[in-house]
C-alpha positions, 0 to 999 in steps of 0.5 A: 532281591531288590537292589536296595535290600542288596545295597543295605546288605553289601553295607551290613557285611562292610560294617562289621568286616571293618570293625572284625577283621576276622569277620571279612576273612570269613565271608568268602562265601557272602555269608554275613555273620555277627561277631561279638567280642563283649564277654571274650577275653582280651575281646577275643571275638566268638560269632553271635549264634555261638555265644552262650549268652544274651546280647545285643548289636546296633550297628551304624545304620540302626543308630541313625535310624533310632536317632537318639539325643545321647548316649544313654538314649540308645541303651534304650534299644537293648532289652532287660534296660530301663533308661531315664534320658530327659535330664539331658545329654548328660546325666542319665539314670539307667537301671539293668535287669531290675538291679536296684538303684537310685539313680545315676548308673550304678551297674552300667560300663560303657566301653570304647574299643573293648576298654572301659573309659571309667572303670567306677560305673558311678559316682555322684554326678557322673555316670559313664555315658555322661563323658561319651559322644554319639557321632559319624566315627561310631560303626557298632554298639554291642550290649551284653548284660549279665553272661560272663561280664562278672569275669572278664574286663573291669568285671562289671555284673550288670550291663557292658555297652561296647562302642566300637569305632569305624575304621579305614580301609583300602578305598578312601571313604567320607561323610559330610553331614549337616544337621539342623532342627526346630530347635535351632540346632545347627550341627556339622558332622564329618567323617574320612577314613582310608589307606595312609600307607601299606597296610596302615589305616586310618579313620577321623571324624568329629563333629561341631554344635550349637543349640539353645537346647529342645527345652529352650533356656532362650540361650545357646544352652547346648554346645560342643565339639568332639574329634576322633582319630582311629589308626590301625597297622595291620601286621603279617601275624596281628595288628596294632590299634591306637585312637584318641577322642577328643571332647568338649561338650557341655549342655542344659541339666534338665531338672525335675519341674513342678507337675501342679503348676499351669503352664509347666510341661514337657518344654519347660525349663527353670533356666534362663538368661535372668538366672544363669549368672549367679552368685554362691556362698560356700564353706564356713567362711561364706566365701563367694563365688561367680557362676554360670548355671548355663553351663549345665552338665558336660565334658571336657576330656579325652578318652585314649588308647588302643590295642595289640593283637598278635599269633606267636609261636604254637598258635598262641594269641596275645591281646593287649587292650589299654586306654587312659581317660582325663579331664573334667566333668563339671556339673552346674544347676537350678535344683528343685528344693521342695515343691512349687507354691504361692507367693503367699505362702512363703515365709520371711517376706517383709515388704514388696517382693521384686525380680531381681533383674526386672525390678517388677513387684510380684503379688502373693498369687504368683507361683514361686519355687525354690532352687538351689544353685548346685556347683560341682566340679569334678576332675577325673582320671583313669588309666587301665590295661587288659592282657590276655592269652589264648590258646585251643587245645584240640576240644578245650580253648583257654585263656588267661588274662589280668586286668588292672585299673586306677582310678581318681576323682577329684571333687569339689561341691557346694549344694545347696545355695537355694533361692526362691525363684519364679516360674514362668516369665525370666524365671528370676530370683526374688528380692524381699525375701529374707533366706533369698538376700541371707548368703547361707541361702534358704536351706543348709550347704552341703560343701566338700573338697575330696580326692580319692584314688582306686586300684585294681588288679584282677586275674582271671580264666575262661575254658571252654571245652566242646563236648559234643558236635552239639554242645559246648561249656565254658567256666571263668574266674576272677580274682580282685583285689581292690583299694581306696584311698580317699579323703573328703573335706565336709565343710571346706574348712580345710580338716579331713572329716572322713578318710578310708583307706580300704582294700578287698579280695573277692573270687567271681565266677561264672558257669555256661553251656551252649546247645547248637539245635541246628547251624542257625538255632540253639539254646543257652544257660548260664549262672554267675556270681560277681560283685560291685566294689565300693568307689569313693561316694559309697564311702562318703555317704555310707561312712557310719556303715563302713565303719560299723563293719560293712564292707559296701561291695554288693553280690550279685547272682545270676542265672539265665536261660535263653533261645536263640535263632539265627537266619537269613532274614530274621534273628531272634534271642528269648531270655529267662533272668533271675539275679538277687543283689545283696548290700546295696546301699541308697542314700537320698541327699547327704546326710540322710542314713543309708538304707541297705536292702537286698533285691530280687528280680526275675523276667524275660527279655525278647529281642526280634529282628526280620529283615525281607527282601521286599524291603520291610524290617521290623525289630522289637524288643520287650522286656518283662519282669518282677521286681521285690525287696526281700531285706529292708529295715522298712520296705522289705516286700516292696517294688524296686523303685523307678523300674516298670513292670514291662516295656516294649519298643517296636521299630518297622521301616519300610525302604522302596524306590520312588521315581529312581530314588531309593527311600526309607519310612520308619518308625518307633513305638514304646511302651512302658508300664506304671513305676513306683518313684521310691522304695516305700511304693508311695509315688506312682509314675503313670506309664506312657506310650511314645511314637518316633517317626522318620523319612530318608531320600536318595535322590542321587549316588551320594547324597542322603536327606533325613527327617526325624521326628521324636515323640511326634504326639508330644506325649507329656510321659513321665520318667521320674519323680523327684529323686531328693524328695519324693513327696513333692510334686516334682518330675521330669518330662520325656522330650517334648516333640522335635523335628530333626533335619539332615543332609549328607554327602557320602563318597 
């Protein structure tokens, strides 16, 4: 066995003893064994080979190496989900299993510690990865889609990503990382963890960053900073966690641009300095109001919380797992209003037309396209509490939880305030144009002052019974109550157009069974039933239909089958899925009517690691499936819009030594096939193959450098079209190519 194969061993087993206590405990004899404690009441915890469903781990080192520029970029890295990550660090759209949707991510939870940050998976403009923050202080992602998460925690149906923080431990540890790129980003990380007192641990970290953005703006369009801190009392029956995250993020929203106009590709970007300053008209009062576009998407928050576990008397375990999120998440951006077009073609010019901040007169050949300047201001809050207990009796383990939620969101927008602008040059606003110099805009306002609150209580159980040696089968259920109160402003003028006030009981369940082939190989099956409640846009954009009757919660069943092997130097999970999604409701832009459908989805989803010891590792992940929308008014027997038929990520590395350094090379390829762009299957997203490249060098104990190159061809693929529009030629680019550099000091 070499020395660096050993070295990226002793650091696995480190990193997950620290995130599992448990695990360090178990590992007397030098075996590393993988615990997972999505899907397990209260975050329990069971060992990977044992659990009776599908699920993924990145752990620190596979993070760095994947390199990802937001959060929502590393769930690419977990099969049976389809990510669209290029409108930013903020903002994404993800997709699960081929569950329907129309952006954002509707069936996604992102955890902290075990505890959901913001139990609405999505509201408009805001989708959970959008308030989180990939750095140093992250030592574990899991990712479990479907299994037993319609049952446990918020009881979320589709995909639960749980982020799990470093810790400290006995020996004082820390990183210091600088980080700059191509691009001007200039980035400091830090991180520092180790022993305050006997049996207190601690853990702080953050970072601080500035960049005009992969898609220069010719600003500083990226900036932030985030600190963490992680403390942790072990106790001679149990321990006590507590951590706060402090962030404040914002950055460039990345919007779809024009796909017919020479000059605009994937490096392009409306914004500017000639248009981040702006002026709005809102309300029927055509108030206005000074804004900065270059404010982009981010958040201002923090996300708190922590955990007590306990053994009390007669070996029942207790788990108490709490967090509270507050702040704001605030949404600023040029919005493509229709497609790009010749000056000419424009309507109401009476005149010369010039830049609004050059004075240039531009001819009818120039190519012009109207944005609005979109505001979205968004204070949020949530607070919830997840308790269990547990007990084994002789073969049957059983637990009892109840978890509880509220949630509030307070909204304030103006959409609309559309302008005729020019592409290319400073990108400025045009003077002599008669909607440009009217303050309605050029098209309609879409204004609304709302606030809603959400509550949730849900009790639930999971029994597990060993029946044989070989075989063991679980049960859960969840009953969940859940309320909405909210109310909503439409056009500022200070009357309530909309108010609801709603509230639902709904039993999920689920029913597993795993087969232990061997110690390291075994087979699983699973079928559950669980809902997605009604958060507070499904109300406002869908008001006609709630009042017609609909309820606006959306069943989901689902059923898999999976293999499993778990080795020395490799471990492999094949998954067969079948799910059908009834009541899903997709709006286009406000006002439109809301189309309500059921989809079915069917595939399979690989998930491959091989690690030798002469150095070589390769992971792979590829996903393959059928999507249809079996109940539609008008797209019954169509495709799932924006979800390919199959995607696959290929990740080898190759470490070695080199003059007495140790060094690593590795790689990144994706695939993915063709996607319609809407539910009527009239626009067609090409597929797109991608290459990731990077190098990193030890040239002394301590000291690390890292190149990274993302998208090392510059591929110009497409992720999706115009989600407002579909028929204009509009889309968003994945990330043009970009070299990141780093150095480190460990100790």
């Amino acid at each position: 066995m070499s020395k660096r194969y050993a070295y990226t061993l002793l650091a696995s087993a480190i990193t997950v003893a620290l995130c599992n206590p448990a695990v360090a405990e178990e590992n007397k004899n030098n075996e590393v064994e993988t615990i997972v404690v999505s899907g397990t009441p209260g975050g329990r915890g069971i060992r990977k080979v044992d659990a009776p469903f599908a699920v993924t781990n990145l752990d620190a080192v596979k993070i760095d190496r994947l390199a990802p520029k937001s959060t929502a970029e590393l769930l690419k890295a977990i099969p049976g989900v389809w990510v669209e990550s290029s409108g930013g660090e903020s903002g994404a759209n993800v997709f699960v299993r081929g569950f329907p949707g129309g952006g954002d991510a509707p069936f996604l939870t992102l955890s902290l510690q075990g505890s959901p940050i913001y139990p609405a998976p999505t509201l408009s403009f805001l989708e959970n990865s959008s308030i989180f923050r990939l750095d140093e202080t992250i030592a574990m992602m899991e990712g479990l889609r479907g299994g037993p998460n319609p049952v446990v925690s918020n009881g979320q149906p589709g995909l639960t990503t749980n982020f799990q923080l470093k810790r400290g431990s006995e020996e004082t540890e820390g990183t210091f990382k600088y980080t700059t790129s191509d691009y001007g980003l200039q980035r400091v990380d830090a991180v520092l963890s180790g022993e305050l007192s006997k049996d207190l641990y601690f853990m702080i970290g953050g970072y601080v960053k500035r960049s005009p953005g992969i898609r220069d703006a010719g600003f500083t369009s990226e900036k932030g900073n985030q600190f963490t801190i992680n403390l942790t009392k072990v106790l001679d029956n149990g321990e006590i966690n507590v951590y706060t995250r402090q962030t404040d993020d914002t950055g460039a929203w990345y919007l779809p641009t024009p796909l017919n106009i020479e000059g605009v590709d994937a490096g392009y970007t409306q914004l500017s300095g000639a248009n981040r300053q702006a002026t709005i008209y809102f309300g029927s009062g055509n108030e206005a109001m000074e804004v900065d576009l270059g404010n982009g998407r981010g958040w201002d928050g923090h996300v708190t919380g922590g955990s007590i576990k306990l053994t009390l008397a007669n070996d029942w375990e207790f788990v108490d797992r709490f967090n509270l999120t507050q702040g704001n998440a605030n949404t600023y951006g040029l919005v493509p209003a229709g497609a790009a077009s010749k000056l000419s073609m424009v309507e109401g010019i009476d005149g010369p037309v010039t830049g609004s901040v050059s004075g240039l007169e531009y001819d009818g050949n120039t190519n012009v396209q109207k944005f609005g300047r979109w505001v979205v201001l968004k204070d949020i809050e949530a607070f919830t509490n997840d308790l269990a207990f547990s007990k084994t009796f002789g073969d049957l383990s059983s637990s009892f939880g109840m978890y509880t939620a509220t949630t509030s969101a307070k909204d304030w927008w103006s959409l609309g305030n559309a302008a005729y602008h020019v592409l290319g040059g400073n990108k400025e606003m045009l003077n002599g144009i008669a909607c440009n110099s009217d303050v309605a805009g050029c098209d309609f306002n879409y204004d609304i002052n709302s606030t809603g609150d959400a509550k949730t209580l849900a009790f639930y159980m999971t029994h597990s019974y060993v029946v044989t040696d070989q075989l063991t089968l679980d049960l859960g259920l969840r009953s969940e109550t859940h309320e909405v109160d909210y109310s909503v402003d439409e056009d500022l003028n200070g009357t309530i157009d909309k108010a609801v006030n709603y509230d639902a009981r709904k039993t999920s369940w689920t029913f597993g069974g795993n087969y232990k082939l061997d110690e390291h190989s075994g087979l699983f099956a699973r079928v559950n039933k669980g809902y997605k409640m009604p958060y507070f846009d499904d109300f406002r954009d869908n008001f006609g239909a709630y009042q017609g009757g609909e309820s606006l919660i959306k069943e989901v069943t689902q059923a898999e089958v999976g293999y499993k092997y778990m080795g020395d130097s490799s471990d492999f999970f094949a998954t067969l899925f079948t799910n059908q999604v009834k009541g899903d409701t997709f709006v286009r832009k406000p006002g439109d009517p809301a189309e309500i459908l059921t989809n079915e989805a069917t595939g399979v989803e690989f998930d491959y690691n091989y690690n030798h010891e002469s150095g070589l590792s390769v992971n792979l992940n590829a996903t393959w499936q059928t999507t249809e929308i079996t109940d539609s008014p008008t797209n019954e027997g169509n495709e799932a819009q924006r979800q390919p038929a199959w995607q696959l990520r290929v990740t080898p590395s190759y470490e070695f030594e080199i003059d007495g350094m140790f060094a690593t090379v590795y790689g990144t390829l994706s695939a993915v096939d063709d996607r319609y762009g809407d539910n009527e299957n009239t626009v067609v997203l090409e597929g797109y193959e991608k290459i990731d490249l990077g190098f990193t060098l030890e040239p002394s104990e301590g000291i690390r450098l890292q190149v990274a190159i993302d998208n090392l061809t510059d591929k110009q693929g497409i992720t999706e079209g115009d989600p407002r529009n579909a028929d204009a030629p509009n889309g968003r680019y994945i990330m043009p190519r970009s070299v990141k550099f780093s150095v480190a000091y460990s100790f």
